[in-house]
Structures are given as structure tokens and as C-alpha cells.
N, C-alpha and C positions, 0 to 999 in steps of 0.2 A: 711742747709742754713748757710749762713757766718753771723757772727754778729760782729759788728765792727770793721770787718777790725781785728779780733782778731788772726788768723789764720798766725802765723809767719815762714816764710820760713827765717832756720836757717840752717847755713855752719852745725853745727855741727850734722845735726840732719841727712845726706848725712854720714858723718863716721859713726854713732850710730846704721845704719840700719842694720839689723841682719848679708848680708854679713860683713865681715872685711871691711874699709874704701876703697869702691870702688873706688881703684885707676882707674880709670873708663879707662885707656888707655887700661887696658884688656879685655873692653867689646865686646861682637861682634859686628860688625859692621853691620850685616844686619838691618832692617827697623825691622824690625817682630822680630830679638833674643834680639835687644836694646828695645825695647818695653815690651818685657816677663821680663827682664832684671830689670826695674825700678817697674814693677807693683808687682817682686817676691821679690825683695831685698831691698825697702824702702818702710817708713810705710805711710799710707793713709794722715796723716797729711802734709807731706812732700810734698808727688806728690800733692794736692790740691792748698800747697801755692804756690809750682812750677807754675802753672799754670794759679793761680790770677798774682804771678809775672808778668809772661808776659803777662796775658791783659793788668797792668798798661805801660807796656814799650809798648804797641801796636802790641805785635808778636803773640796773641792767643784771641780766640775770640769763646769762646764755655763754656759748661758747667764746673765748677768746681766742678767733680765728682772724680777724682782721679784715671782714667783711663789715662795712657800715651798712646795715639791711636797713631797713624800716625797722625794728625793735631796736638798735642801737640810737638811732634818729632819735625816736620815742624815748628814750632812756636819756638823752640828753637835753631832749625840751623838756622831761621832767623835773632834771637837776635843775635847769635854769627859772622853770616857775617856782618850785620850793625856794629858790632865793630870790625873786624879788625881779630875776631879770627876763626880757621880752625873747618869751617861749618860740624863737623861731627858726632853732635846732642848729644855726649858725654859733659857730665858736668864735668868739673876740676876745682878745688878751685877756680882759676884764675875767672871762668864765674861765677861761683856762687857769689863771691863777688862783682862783676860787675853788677849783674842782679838785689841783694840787695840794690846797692847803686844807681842805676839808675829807679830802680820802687820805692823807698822811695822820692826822689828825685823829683816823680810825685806826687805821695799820698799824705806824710805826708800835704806840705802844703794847699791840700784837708781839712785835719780834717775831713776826712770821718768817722761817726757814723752812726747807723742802727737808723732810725726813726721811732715808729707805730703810723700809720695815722688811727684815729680810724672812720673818716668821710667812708673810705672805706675799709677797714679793709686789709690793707697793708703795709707790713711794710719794706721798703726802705733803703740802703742807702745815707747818703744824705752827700754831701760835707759841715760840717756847717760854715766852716770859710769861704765861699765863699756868701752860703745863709743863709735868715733866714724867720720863718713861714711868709706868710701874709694871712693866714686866708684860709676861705674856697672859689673853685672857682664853678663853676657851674655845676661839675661835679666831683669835691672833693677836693683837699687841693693845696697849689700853697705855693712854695719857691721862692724866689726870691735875689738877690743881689741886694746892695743899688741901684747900678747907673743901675739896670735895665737889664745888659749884660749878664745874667744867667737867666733862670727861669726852677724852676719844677716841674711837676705836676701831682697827684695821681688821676688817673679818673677810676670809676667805670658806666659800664652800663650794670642794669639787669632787667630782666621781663617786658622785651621788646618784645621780639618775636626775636631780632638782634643776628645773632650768631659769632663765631669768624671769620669764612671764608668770610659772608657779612660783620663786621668789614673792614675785610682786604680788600677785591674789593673796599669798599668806598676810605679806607685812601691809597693807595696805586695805586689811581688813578692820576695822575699830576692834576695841574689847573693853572690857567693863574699866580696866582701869590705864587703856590709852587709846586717846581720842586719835583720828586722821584730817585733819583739817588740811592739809594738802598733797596733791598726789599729782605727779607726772610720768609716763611711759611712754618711750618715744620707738622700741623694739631695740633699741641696744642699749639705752640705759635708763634706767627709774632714781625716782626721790619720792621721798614720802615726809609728811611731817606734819608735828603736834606737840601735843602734853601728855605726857605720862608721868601719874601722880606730884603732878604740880609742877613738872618741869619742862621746860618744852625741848624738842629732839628732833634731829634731821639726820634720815636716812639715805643716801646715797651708791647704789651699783649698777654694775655694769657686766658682760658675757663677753666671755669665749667660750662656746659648746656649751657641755656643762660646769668648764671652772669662774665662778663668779664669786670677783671682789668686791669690795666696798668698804664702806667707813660708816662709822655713827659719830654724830656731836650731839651732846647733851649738857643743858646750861639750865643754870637760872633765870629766871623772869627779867633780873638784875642785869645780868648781863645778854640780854638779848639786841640790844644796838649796834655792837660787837660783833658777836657771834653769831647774829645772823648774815649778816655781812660775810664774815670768816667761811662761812659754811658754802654761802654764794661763790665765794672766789678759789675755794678748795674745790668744789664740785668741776668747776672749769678750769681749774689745776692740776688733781690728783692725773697719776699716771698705774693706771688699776695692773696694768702686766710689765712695767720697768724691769724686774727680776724673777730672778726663779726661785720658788718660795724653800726654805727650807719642810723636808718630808712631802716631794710631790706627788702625786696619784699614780699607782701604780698598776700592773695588771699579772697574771701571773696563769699558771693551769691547772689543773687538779687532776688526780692520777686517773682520772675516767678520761682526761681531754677536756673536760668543761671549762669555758673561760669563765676565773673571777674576777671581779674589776674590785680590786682593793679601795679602798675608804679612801678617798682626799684627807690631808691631814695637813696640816701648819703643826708648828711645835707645839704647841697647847691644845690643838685638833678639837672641834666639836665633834658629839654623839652623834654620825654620819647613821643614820639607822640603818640597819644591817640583818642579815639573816646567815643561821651558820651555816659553813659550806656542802654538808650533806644535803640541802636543800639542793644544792645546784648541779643536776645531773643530766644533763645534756649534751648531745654533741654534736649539737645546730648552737654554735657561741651565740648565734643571735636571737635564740629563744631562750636564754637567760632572764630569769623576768622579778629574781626577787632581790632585793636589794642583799650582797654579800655581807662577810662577816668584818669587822674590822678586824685589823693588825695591830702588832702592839704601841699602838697608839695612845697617847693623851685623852681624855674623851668625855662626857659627861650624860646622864640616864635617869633613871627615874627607880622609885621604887617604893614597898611599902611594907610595914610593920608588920609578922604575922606571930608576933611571940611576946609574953611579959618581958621575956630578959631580954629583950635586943636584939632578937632577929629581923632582918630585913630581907626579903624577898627581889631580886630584881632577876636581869639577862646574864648569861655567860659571857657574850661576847662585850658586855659593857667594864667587866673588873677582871677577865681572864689573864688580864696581862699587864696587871697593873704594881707599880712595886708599894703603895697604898692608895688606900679608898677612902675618900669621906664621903658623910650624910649628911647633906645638908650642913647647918648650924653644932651638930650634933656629936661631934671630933671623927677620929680614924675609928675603923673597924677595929679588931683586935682578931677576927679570925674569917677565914673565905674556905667558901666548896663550894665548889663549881660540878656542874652535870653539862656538858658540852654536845652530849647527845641528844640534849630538850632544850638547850640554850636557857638553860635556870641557875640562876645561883645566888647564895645564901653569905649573909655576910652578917657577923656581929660587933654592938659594943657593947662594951665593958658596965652598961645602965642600962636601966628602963627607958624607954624614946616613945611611949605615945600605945594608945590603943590597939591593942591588932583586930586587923581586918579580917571579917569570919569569910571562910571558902565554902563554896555549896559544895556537895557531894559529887556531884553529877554532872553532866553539860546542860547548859543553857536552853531554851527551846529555840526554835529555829524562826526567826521573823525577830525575834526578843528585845527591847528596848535595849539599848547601852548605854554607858560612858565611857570614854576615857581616860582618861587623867593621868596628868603628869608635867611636865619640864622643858617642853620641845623650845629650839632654838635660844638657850636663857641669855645668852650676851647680845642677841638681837632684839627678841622680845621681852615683854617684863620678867621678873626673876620667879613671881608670883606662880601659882599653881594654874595650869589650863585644864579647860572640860573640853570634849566634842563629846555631839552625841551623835547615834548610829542605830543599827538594828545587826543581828546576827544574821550575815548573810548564807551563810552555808555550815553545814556542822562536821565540814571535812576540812582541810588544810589543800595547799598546792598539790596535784599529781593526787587528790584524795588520801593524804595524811590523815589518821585519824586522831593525831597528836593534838591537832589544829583548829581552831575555830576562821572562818572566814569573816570581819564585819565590817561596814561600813562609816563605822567614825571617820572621821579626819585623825591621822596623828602626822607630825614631824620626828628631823630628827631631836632626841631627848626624849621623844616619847618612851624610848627602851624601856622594859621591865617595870612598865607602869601599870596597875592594875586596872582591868576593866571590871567593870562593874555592872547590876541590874539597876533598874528603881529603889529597890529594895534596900540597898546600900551593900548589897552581900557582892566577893569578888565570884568575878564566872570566867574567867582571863588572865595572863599575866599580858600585856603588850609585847610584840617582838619584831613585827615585818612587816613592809608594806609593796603593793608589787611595781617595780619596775616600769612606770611610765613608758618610758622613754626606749628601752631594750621594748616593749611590747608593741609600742608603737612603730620602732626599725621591722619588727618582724611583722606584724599584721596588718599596718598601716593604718592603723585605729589607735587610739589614744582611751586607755581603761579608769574607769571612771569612781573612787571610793574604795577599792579593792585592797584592804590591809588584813591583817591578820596577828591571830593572838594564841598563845598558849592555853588547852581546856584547862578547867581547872582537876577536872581527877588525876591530870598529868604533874601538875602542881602540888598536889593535895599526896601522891603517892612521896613525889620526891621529900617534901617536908617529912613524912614520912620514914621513912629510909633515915634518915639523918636525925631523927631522934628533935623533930619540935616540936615542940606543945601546941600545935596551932588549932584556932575553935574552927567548927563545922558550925556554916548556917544552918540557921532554921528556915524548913523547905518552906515554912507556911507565913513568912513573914510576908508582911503587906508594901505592893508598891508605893512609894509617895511622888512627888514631883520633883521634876530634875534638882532648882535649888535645897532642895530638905535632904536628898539624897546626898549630892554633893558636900551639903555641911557635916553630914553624919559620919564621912572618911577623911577629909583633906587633911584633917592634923596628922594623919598616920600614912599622907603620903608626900615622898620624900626626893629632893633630889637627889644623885649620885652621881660624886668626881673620882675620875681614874687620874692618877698621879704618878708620872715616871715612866708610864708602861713603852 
């Protein structure tokens, strides 16, 4: 791995190399005798920095292993035509000094140093004259510049059941407000990258099992000559498992025998989506299939208005354990009830926050259009509100709960205690679990396909209930509209949720 930027590609170290000072006009010209040519007659230090070299000038964009392949070749008759000289991948003083003073030219005033992020046990380089720490974000460390036009961020997610291929299908997906204009998967690590809302951002991770690291850089327009660069030569710098992350993934048993596999967590831990542990009753550990509950972990959720005075509706296991909660924009709660036995709970503040959302009386019909909506992944993906749609797949829960609806949206994690919805705009769901991939796929050797699941709403509708809230009942006979009419008719009244301290 590179550490700071320490790795000096020096004219002289081109003379020094075991041939006599490759007067390199002698070299052969083929692709394949010039390539044997650099890897046999300069030493490993050299071709390395050769090759950081030109990720910072923008000509190379791959690992700095110290293999001159045909893409580094390529990378260096590109540096050489953009300036003027005869593109024939041969190095002579002339380019070498050129290549020096034009990749220092990009770096130095970088101040790029290696950073170890011990929140997730990564260690980075980070441009520091540009940023500086701001602390932990909801999914691990966050860099930032003063005025805000940089940011970047160390994200850990593990003991999830999420693997890097599912990673990648999510972020690698467009949405309405960021584009994907490039995307690389090579089976152990991905990049993605684009504009979201006017900025452009580069995505970067990597696997072990299911604990996968990574980083995001997000820039201005302004500074994109820079930092695209930066992001090139951190991608083939960063060192994703350097450490062991503070709060690692844990696993534990439950008094039946059943194995839970605890939440992945960094100090700021994202919404690992989860289900509580009376879900998990088994004692075949590998037919565990629905995502556990988290621990008192850091965490973030979703959820939604169902009161004038400020009640919010989300999950148990999103604020159970938390020593405050915010909503959104909206400040801290001022009081919590939890029902741990439905994975519901109730949180207010001290003002009115937005229209509540009316509950149907009943369950849903079975086949039934949905939505979902909520908060999934927000340090990764936009901050902004997400939809998936779906259908009601079943009107039982795992092992035939009758607590439970089964449906096919897509949610992540952050999706927690986000309300599902009909057409209609009426909620018919609280969001809560989704099943296990990956345990499902150990035990049956099949990979489940859509498979998540939501709290009915008369389970909802009871609990508000009980606890004395004002919340309206839909009207049975309201009329479907179409997915955007629907979705505009809820979104101000649904909300993210941060767990703080837990």
C-alpha cells in the first residue's frame, strides 16, 4: 500500500536501473518487448511511482502494482501526446521531467497524507490541506472543507447479510436525483460515479465476506481536475481492512439456541435493517433467514407523522437503545415508547412536524400495489426521500405471523419504520425486515428473491391505540392514483430517524 504519498518517482532512479541509463531511444518498439523492457530493467519502486505519476496527471487509472501492462503503456503515450511529445510510450528525460513537474503540480497542493480511520478500520488518503475531520457520520468518518465543496467519507457495512455484488446493483443504480455515469465491478471491488444534485461523486468498495468498506468523494464541478485525480490515486491507495474497526460485528445466542448475528456497527453505525429477536427461532443456526435486531448501537431509520402534536411512528429496534433521537430537521424527541414485542415505537416532539398519515383499518388485499418509502443507506445514497414499489406478497409474516405482511418492494438499510403505503396514499405497513439473503442461500442453496416484510397496519393502529394517539383512520373508499400523486400526497410527513449515544 502507498503511505503518504511517500513513494517518489525520481529521474534518477530511470539511469540507476540495473540496465546502463536507458537511453530508452534503443528500446524496442513493440507493446509486449517495451513492456518486458521496463518490468526487467527498473526496479519495483520506480514503475510504482511511474504509475501513481500518472494517475495524478489523469493518464492511468488502475492498480499501483508495478506491472507496466499495456494500460500503463497506454497511460503513458497518453501523457506524452497531450503534451506535444512523440507518443511512443518510450520515457526520455524530457517526459520524465515533465510528468514530475506536472503530477506535483496536482498533488503537492493536495497535502495528501494517509489517514487511519479507526471508526472503520481504514486507512485513506486524504488531501488535508483541502479537508479536515468532522467527526463520525452514520456510517463512519466524514472529511470535509470549510465552505463545504469537498467532502469524504469512510463507510463501513457489515453483518448485514448485504454483499458487495448487492452493494453494487443498489448504488449503481441511477435515481431521479443522481445520475451513474460510470461504473466498474471487477468481483472484489467496485466504483461508481456521477452527479448528484450538481455535484459530481465517486464511489469506491471493496469485500471481505459480508464486511465491506469503502469511501465516497464528493466535489464541486470546480474542483474536479483535482479531485478527480485524488479519487484515482486514493482508489489504488486506500487499504479497506488496515484495522479493526471500533464496535465490530458481533454474534451471540438466544436462550432457545438460536444464532443472532448482531448488526455491524462503526461508532456512528448505520440502520443495519434488522428484525427483533423473537423472529429468530430456530435451532438449525443456518436457517436463520431474517435480518436480527440491532444492539445498542448508533443508527439511523425512517419514519412517519401519525398525530397533530408530534407523534412519529417508526421501529423498536431503531430508538430502543438510544440515549436521544432526532427527526430529521425537526430537533430531539422529548418522549419514547417502545413495544418490542411488534418492533413499534412511538416518539414525540415538543410541536406540530407535518400532516399525519391516515392508517386503514384492516390489512391490505393480497397481490396490492405498494410503496415504500423512507431513508435507506443516507451517507451513501442521497439524503433525499426514496420510493420502491412492490405488491403484497403474502398476508402472513415468516413461520405465518399474523402480525406480518410479506411484500415485494425493495427496501435497504434506513428503510426501518418507514411507512408502506397503497395507491391511495393511506399507510397499510410500518416497514421492518427483510429476509436474509445470504443465511438463505447457505441453507437452501438458492438465493430469495424481493422477499421483505412489514408490520400490518391493525397491529399499528392497535398499538397507537393503547398509548392514547389521536391518529386518523383511512377512508376505505379512497381512490387509487398513480405512483408520483401518491408519493407527493405523504413525503413531507415522512421522516428520517437518528439514534444518538445508543
Amino acid at each position: 500500500m502507498w503511505r503518504g504519498a511517500k513513494v517518489v518517482l525520481s529521474m534518477v532512479m530511470l539511469a540507476s536501473a540495473t540496465c546502463a541509463p536507458i537511453a530508452l531511444v534503443s528500446m524496442p518498439a513493440a507493446a509486449s518487448q517495451l513492456s518486458d523492457a521496463y518490468n526487467r530493467e527498473t526496479d519495483l519502486p520506480f514503475r510504482r511511482g511511474l504509475q501513481m505519476r500518472l494517475a495524478w496527471t489523469g493518464d492511468y487509472a488502475g492498480a499501483f502494482d508495478g506491472d507496466i501492462d499495456s494500460a500503463t503503456l497506454r497511460a503513458v503515450r497518453d501523457f506524452q501526446a497531450r503534451h506535444g511529445l512523440a507518443a511512443t510510450g518510450v520515457i526520455d528525460d524530457a517526459m520524465l521531467r515533465l510528468l514530475v513537474s506536472t503530477s506535483d503540480g496536482i498533488r503537492n497542493p493536495l497535502g495528501v497524507a494517509d489517514v487511519e480511520d479507526p471508526r472503520t478500520g481504514i486507512t485513506l488518503p486524504l488531501p488535508t490541506m483541502k479537508v479536515s475531520e468532522r467527526g463520525a457520520s452514520e456510517v463512519g468518518s466524514l472529511w470535509a472543507s470549510e465552505d463545504g465543496r469537498i467532502e469524504i467519507e469512510t463507510v463501513r457495512i457489515a453483518g448485514t447479510g448485504q454483499t458487495l455484488p448487492g452493494l453494487y446493483d443498489v448504488l449503481s443504480q441511477p435515481t431521479e436525483r443522481r445520475s451513474v455515469d460510470e461504473k466498474r465491478f471487477d468481483g472484489l471491488t467496485f466504483e461508481v460515479a456521477g452527479t448528484a444534485e450538481g455535484r459530481r461523486y465517486v464511489m469506491h468498495f471493496s469485500g471481505l465476506d459480508d464486511d465491506l468498506r469503502g469511501f465516497s468523494v464528493t466535489f464541486d464541478e470546480a474542483d474536479a481536475p483535482s479531485m478527480e485525480a485524488y479519487a484515482t490515486v486514493a482508489a489504488a491507495s486506500f487499504d479497506p481492512f488496515a484495522g479493526t474497526p471500533e464496535g465490530p460485528a458481533v454474534a451471540s445466542n438466544d436462550t432457545d439456541g438460536a444464532r443472532e448475528l448482531a448488526v455491524a456497527s462503526n461508532e456512528s453505525g448505520s440502520n443495519l435493517f434488522s428484525l427483533p429477536s423473537q423472529f429468530i427461532r430456530n435451532t438449525d443456526a443456518r436457517a436463520d433467514t431474517l435480518e436480527p435486531p440491532v444492539g445498542p448501537l448508533d443508527m439511523s431509520g425512517s419514519g412517519f407523522v401519525v398525530s397533530k402534536d408530534g407523534w412519529v411512528l417508526t421501529n423498536a429496534h431503531v430508538v430502543k437503545a438510544c440515549k436521544s433521537v432526532l427527526v430529521g430537521d425537526k430537533g430531539s424527541v422529548v418522549k419514547t415508547i417502545v413495544d418490542p414485542a411488534n418492533d413499534l415505537a412511538l416518539v414525540k416532539l415538543d410541536t406540530a412536524i407535518g400532516t399525519p398519515l391516515k392508517i386503514v383499518a384492516d390489512k391490505p388485499r393480497l397481490g396490492e400495489d405498494v410503496l415504500a418509502l423512507g431513508f435507506p443507506l443516507r451517507s451513501i445514497l442521497a439524503d433525499s426521500l426514496n420510493v420502491t414499489r412492490g405488491n403484497v406478497s403474502s398476508l402472513l409474516g415468516l413461520r405465518n405471523d399474523p402480525r406480518y405482511l410479506q411484500i415485494s418492494a425493495a427496501v435497504q438499510p434506513g428503510n426501518s419504520g418507514g411507512p408502506l403505503i397503497d395507491l391511495a396514499g393511506r399507510v397499510v405497513g410500518v416497514v421492518t425486515a427483510k429476509l436474509n439473503a445470504v443465511a438463505v442461500a447457505d441453507a437452501t442453496g438458492d438465493i430469495p428473491q424481493s422477499i421483505n416484510f412489514a408490520i400490518r397496519p391493525d397491529v399499528a393502529a392497535a398499538f397507537l391505540k393503547k398509548n392514547g394517539v389521536a391518529f386518523e383512520v383511512a377512508d376505505p373508499k379512497a381512490e387509487a392514483t398513480s405512483v408520483p400523486d401518491a408519493t407527493a400526497s405523504v413525503k413531507d410527513s415522512v421522516l428520517p430517524v437518528l439514534c444518538l449515544g445508543g
